[in-house]
SEFINU-679330 format. One line per 2 residues: number of its first residue (from 1); their letters; for each residue x negated, y negated, z negated of N, C-alpha, C. Coordinates in Angstrom, 2 decimals. Example, Ala and Ser with C-alpha at 12.3 -4.5 7.8 and 13.67 -1.06 7.14 Angstrom:
<sites>
1> as> -13.19/5.69/-7.80/-12.30/4.50/-7.80/-13.20/3.30/-7.80  -12.85/2.25/-7.08/-13.67/1.06/-7.14/-12.90/-0.03/-7.87
</sites>
This chain:
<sites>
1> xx> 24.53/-5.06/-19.63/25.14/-6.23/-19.03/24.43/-7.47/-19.55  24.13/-8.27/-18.71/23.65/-9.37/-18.71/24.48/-11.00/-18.87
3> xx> 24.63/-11.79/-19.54/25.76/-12.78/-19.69/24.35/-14.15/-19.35  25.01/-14.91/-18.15/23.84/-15.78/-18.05/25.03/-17.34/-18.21
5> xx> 24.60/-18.42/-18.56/25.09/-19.77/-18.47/25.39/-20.14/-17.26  26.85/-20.14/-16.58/26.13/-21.04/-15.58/25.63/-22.30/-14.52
7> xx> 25.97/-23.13/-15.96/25.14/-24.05/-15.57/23.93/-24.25/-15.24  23.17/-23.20/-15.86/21.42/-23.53/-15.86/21.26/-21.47/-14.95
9> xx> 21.74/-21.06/-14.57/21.45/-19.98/-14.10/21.00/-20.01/-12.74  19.62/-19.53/-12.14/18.95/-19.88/-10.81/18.16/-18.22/-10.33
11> xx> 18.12/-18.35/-9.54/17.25/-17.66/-8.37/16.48/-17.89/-7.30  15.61/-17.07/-7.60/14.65/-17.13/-6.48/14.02/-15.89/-5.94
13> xx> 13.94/-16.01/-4.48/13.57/-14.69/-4.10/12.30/-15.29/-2.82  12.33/-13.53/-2.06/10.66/-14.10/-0.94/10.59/-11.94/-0.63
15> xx> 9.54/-12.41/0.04/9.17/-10.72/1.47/8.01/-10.92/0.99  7.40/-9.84/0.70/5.99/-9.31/0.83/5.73/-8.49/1.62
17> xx> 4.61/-8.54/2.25/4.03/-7.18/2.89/2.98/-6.97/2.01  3.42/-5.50/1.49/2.81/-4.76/0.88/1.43/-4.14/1.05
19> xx> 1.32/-3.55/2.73/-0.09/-3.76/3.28/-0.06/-3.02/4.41  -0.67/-2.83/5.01/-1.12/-2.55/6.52/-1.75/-1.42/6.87
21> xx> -1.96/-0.25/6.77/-3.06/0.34/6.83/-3.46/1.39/8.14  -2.74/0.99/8.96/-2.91/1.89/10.15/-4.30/1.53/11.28
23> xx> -4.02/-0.19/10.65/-5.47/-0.15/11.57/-6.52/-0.03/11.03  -6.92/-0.05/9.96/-8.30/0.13/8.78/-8.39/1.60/8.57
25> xx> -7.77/2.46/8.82/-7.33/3.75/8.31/-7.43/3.50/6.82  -6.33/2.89/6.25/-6.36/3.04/4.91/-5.92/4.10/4.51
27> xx> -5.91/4.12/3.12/-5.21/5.84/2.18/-3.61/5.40/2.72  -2.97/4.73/2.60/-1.66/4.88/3.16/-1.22/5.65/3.87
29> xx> -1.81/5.54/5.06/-1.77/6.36/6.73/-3.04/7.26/6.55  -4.01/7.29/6.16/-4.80/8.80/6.46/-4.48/9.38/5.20
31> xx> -4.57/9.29/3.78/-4.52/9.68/2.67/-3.36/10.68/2.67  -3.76/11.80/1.51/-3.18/12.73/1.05/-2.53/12.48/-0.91
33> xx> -1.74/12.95/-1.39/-1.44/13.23/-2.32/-0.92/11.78/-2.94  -1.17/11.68/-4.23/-0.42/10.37/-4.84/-1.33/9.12/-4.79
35> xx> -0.23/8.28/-4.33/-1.02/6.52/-3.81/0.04/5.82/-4.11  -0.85/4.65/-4.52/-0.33/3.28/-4.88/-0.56/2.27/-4.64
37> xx> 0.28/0.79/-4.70/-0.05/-0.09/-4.27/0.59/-1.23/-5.27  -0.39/-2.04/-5.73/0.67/-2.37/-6.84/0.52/-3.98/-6.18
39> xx> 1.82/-4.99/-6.01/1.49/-6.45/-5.45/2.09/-7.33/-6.48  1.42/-8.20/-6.93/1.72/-9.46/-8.16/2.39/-10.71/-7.18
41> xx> 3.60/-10.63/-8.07/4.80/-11.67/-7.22/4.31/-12.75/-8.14  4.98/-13.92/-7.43/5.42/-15.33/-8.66/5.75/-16.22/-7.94
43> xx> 6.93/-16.37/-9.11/8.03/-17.39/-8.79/8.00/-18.89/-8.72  9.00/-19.35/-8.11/8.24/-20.83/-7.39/8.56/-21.42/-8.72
45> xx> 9.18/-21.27/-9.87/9.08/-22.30/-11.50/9.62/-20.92/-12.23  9.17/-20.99/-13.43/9.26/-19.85/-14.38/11.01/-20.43/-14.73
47> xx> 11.23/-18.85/-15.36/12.43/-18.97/-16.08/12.44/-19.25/-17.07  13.06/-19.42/-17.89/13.73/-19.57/-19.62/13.33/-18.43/-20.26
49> xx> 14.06/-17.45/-19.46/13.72/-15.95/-20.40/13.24/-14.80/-18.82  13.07/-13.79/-19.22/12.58/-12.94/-18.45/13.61/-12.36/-17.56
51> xx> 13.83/-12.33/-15.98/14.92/-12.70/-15.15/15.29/-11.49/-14.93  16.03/-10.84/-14.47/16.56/-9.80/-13.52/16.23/-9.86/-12.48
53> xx> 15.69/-8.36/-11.72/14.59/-8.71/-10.46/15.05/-6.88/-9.84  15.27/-7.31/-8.60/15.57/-6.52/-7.61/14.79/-6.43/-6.65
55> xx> 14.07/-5.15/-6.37/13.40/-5.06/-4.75/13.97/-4.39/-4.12  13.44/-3.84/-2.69/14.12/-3.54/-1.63/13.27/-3.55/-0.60
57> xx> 13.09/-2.24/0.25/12.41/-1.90/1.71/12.93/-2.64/2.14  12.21/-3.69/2.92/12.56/-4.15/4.01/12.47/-3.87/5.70
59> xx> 11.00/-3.10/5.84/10.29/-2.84/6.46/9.23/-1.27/5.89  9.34/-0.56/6.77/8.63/0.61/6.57/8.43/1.08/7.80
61> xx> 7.09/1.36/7.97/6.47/1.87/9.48/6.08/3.41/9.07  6.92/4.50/8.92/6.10/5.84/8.98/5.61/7.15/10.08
63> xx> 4.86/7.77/10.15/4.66/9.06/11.04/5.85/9.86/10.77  6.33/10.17/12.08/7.26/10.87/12.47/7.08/12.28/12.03
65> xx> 5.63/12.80/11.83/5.80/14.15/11.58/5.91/14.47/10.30  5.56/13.49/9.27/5.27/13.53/7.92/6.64/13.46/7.04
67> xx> 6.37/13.77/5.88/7.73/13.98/5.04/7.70/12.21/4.35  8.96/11.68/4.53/8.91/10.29/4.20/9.43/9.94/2.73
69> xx> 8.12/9.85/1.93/8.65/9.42/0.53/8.36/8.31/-0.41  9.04/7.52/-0.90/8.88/6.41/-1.55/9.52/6.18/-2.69
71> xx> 8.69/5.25/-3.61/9.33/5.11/-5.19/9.03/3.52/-5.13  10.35/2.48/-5.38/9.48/1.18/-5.11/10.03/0.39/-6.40
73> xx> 9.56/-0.24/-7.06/10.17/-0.77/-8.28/9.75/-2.09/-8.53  9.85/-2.48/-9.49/9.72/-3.94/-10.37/9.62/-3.54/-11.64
75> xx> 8.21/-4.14/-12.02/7.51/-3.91/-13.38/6.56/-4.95/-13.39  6.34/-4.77/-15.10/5.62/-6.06/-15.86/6.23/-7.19/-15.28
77> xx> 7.89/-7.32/-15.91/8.78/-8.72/-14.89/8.16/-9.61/-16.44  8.02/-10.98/-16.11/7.61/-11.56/-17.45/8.89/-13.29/-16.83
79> xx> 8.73/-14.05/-17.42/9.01/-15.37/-17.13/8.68/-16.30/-15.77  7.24/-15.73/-15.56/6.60/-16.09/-14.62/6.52/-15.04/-13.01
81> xx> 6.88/-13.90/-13.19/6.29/-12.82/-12.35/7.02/-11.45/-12.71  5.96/-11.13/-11.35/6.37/-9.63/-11.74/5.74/-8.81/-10.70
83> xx> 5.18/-7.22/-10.93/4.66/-6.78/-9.65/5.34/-5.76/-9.33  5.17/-5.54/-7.71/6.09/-4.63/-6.77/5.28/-3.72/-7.01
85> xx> 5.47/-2.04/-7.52/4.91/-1.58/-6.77/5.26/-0.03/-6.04  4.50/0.06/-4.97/4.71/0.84/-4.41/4.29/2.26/-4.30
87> xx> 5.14/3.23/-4.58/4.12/4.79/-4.63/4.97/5.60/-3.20  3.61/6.09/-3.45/3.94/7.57/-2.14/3.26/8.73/-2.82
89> xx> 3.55/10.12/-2.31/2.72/10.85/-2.94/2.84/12.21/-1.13  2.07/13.48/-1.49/2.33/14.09/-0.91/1.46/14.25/0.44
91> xx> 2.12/14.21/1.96/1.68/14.38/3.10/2.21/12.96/3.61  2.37/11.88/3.29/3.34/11.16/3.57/2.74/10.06/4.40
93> xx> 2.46/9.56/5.52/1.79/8.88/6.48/2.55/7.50/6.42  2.29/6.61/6.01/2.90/5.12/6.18/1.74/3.88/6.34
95> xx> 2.36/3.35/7.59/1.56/2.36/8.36/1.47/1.23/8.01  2.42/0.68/7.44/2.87/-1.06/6.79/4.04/-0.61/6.33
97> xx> 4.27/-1.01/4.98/5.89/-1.71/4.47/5.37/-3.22/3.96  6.81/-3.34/4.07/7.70/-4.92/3.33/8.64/-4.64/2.43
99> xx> 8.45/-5.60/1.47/9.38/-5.22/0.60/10.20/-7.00/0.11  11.12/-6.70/-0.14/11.78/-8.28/-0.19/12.54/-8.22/-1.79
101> xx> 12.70/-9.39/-2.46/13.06/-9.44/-4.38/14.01/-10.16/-4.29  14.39/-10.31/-5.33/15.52/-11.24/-5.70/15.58/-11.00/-7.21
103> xx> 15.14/-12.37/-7.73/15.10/-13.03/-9.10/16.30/-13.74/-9.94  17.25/-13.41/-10.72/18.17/-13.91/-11.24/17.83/-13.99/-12.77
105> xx> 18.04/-15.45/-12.74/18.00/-15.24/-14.72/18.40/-16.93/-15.12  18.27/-17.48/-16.56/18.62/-18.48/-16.85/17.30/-19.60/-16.65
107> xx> 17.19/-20.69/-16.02/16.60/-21.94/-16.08/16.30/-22.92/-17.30  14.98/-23.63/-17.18/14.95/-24.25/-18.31/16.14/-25.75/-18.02
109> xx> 17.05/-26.39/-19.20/17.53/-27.22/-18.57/16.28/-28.47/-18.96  16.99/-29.46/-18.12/16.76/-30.88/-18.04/16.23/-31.56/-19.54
111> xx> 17.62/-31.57/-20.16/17.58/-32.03/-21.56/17.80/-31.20/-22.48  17.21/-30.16/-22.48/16.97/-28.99/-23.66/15.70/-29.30/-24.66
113> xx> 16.30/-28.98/-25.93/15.30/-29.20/-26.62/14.54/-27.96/-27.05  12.87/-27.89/-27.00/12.81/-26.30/-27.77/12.18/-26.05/-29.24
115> xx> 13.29/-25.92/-29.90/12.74/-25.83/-31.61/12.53/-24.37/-32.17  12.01/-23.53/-31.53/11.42/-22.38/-31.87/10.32/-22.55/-32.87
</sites>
C-alpha cells in the first residue's frame, strides 16, 4: 500500500503504439518464438519519488489463426520514466498494438525545501 499527500499528489498518463509490423514484415507478424519490444515513456515533469505506473492493451491487431499471447508490463519506472514492454513468444502473429499508462505518485511542491 501506497499512502500519497494529497495535496501535492499528480498524474499523468498518454497511448503508445508500440509498433507496426504487418507492413515491413517485421518479427512481430512473420517471427517465430520469443520477441520483444521494449518502448521508453516520459513524463510531461518528473515526480518527487518514483510513481506508480499502470499499462494496458489498448489496441492489438492479431492473426486469427495463431495462438494469441502477451506479457505487457512497466519496468525501469524511475522519477522521470519508464519503459513498456512488450513480449510475445511462440506462433503468435501480431500486426500493431497500443498500449496506454497511467502514472500516479507525489509532486514536487511549490515551496518545498530540499535538505537531503
Amino acid at each position: 500500500m501506497h499512502r500519497f499527500r494529497s495535496d501535492i499528489l499528480g498524474a499523468d498518463r498518454g497511448s503508445k503504439l508500440l509498433f507496426s509490423d504487418f507492413e515491413g514484415e517485421g518479427e512481430m507478424w512473420v517471427g517465430d518464438g520469443p520477441r520483444e519490444r521494449i518502448s521508453p515513456i516520459s513524463f510531461t515533469q518528473p515526480f518527487r519519488k518514483k510513481p506508480l505506473v499502470y499499462v494496458s492493451l489498448e489496441m492489438w491487431d492479431t492473426d486469427q489463426a495463431t495462438n494469441q499471447r502477451v506479457d505487457l508490463s512497466a519496468c525501469n519506472v524511475t522519477e522521470e520514466g519508464f519503459d513498456i514492454i512488450f513480449h510475445t513468444w511462440g506462433d503468435t502473429r501480431i500486426a500493431r498494438a497500443r498500449a496506454s499508462w497511467l502514472a500516479i505518485g507525489e509532486l514536487e511542491e511549490k515551496d518545498s525545501w530540499n535538505v537531503d
